[in-house]
N, C-alpha and C positions, 0 to 999 in steps of 0.2 A: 650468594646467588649472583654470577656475573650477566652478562648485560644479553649475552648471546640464550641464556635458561630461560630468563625473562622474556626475552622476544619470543621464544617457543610459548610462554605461557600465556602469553597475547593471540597467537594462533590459534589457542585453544579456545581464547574466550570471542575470538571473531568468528572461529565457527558456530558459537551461538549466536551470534552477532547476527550472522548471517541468515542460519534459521528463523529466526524473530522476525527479520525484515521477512523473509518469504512468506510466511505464515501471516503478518499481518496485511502484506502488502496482495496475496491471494484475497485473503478475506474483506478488503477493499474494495478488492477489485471485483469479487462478483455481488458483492454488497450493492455497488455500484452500479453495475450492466444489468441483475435485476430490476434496480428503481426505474434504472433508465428502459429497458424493454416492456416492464409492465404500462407503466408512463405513456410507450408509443402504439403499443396497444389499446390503446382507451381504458385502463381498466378504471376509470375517475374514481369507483369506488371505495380506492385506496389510495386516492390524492391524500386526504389530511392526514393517511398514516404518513406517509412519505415526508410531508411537508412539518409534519411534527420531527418524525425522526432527522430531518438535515440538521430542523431549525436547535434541536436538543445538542444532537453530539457535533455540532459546528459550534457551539454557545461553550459547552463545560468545558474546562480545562482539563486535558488525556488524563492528567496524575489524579487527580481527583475520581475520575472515573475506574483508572487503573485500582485506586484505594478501596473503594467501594466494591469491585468484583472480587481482590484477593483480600482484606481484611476484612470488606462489611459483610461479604455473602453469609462467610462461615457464622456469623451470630445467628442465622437465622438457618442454621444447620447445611449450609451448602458451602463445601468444598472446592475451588476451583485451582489447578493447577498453577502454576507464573504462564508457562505459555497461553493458556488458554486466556485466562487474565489481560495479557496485552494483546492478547485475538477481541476479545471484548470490550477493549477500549482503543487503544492505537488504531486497530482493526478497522473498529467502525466507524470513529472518526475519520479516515481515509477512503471508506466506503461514502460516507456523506459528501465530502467533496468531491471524490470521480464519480457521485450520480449529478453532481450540477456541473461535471467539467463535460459527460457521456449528453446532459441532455441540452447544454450549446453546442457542442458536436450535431448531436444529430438534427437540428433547426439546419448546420449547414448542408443536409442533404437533400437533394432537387425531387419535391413531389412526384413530377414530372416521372421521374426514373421510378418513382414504385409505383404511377400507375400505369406504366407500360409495362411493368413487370407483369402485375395484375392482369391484363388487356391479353399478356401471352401465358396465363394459365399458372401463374405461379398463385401457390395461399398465402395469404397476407405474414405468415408465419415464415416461409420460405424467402418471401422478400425482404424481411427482415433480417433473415440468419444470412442470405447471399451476398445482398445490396446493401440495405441501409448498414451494416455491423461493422462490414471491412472498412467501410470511408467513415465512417464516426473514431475509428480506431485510430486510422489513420492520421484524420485531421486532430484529437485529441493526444498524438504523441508529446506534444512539447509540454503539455500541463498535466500530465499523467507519469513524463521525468521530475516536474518540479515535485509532485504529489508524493511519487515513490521515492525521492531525495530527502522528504521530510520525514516520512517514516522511518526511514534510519539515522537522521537527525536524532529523532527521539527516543531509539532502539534501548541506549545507556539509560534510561526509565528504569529497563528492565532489572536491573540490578536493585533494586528496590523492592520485586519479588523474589529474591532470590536466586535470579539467573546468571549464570557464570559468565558473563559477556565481555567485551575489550574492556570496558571502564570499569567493572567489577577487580579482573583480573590485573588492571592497573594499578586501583586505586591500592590493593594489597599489596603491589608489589613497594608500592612507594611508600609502605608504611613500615616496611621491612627495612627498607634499604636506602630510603631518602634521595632518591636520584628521580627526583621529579619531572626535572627538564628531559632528560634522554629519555624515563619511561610513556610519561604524557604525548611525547612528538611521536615515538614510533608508535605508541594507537593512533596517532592525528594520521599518519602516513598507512594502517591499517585499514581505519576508515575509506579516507581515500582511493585508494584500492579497489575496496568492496563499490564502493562511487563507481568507478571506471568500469568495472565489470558489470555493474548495473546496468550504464549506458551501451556497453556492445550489447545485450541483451534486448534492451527496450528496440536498437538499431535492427536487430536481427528481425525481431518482430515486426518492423514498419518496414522492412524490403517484403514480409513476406505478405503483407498487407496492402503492400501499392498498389494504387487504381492503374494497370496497363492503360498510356497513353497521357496519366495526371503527371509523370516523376516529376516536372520539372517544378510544378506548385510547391 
């Protein structure tokens, strides 16, 4: 296997790579905008659910968690997929910290502005989804890239369920072929990649989020 077959087989496993991140980094993310939406709703009801769930999956260690979903479930007759698995733990653990990154965001938006929303006929519902959502989003880009950069930090987990990802498809190859150095850097340089296209992504999303008239904050 020369060096060029290998890189193909890195491709392969960055496209799970890839998936993994999207999949956990979705299930984060609305993990998250529901804590935070219920939260600013009043629903207090469900404070100590919340405030249990941050303080739990911000505390455990992912692997552990990860263990638990795809080895412990099945003792007790539940079957869980790899992906679902890192959906249930990488997942949520990302979901726990963008509802504390969603609910400093939204302390920075000005009362003021949802109750003249209110004042011209909008439902508290609507001032939500219009007003407060876009500038919470907004001001929470920069700790929502470090957020989603972790997620894929910890993607290569994956391979511990089973999933064919960069460091999976690494680690075989270099067990093959002993070219450690050149196989390891071009997943370092895969990675990264996936990295940069991350960030035009998250970019694209805060132009389409910008408060007309804030760009320059």
């Amino acid at each position: 296997m020369n060096l060029a077959e290998i890189f193909l087989t890195l491709l392969r496993g960055a496209t799970q790579t890839v998936i993994v991140t999207i999949l956990c980094s979705l299930t984060g993310l609305s993990v998250g905008l529901g804590i935070a939406i219920a939260r600013r709703l009043g629903l207090i009801w469900l404070e100590p659910l919340f405030v249990t769930f941050i303080y739990v999956f911000r505390g455990v260690p992912m692997l552990v968690l990860l263990f638990i979903a795809f080895f412990g479930l099945p003792s007790i007759g539940i079957s869980v997929p790899g992906h679902v698995a890192m959906m249930g733990s990488l997942g949520l653990i990302a979901g726990a910290y963008l509802a504390e990154i969603f609910r400093g965001a939204l302390a920075g938006v000005q009362h003021e502005e949802v109750e003249a929303a209110l004042a011209a006929g909008f439902t508290r519902w609507q001032a939500l989804i219009s007003i407060e959502i876009p500038q919470m989003l907004r001001m929470a880009v920069p700790s929502m890239v470090n957020e989603f950069t972790t997620v894929l930090k910890y993607t290569p987990f994956a391979y511990t369920v089973g999933i064919p990802e960069i460091m999976k498809q690494a680690t075989a190859a270099v067990s093959t072929t002993l070219q450690g150095v050149e196989i390891y850097a071009m997943a370092g340089v895969l990675y990264f990649v996936i990295y940069r296209l991350m960030l035009v992504c998250v970019r694209l999303a805060d132009r389409h989020f910008t408060i007309p008239g804030l760009s320059s904050i």
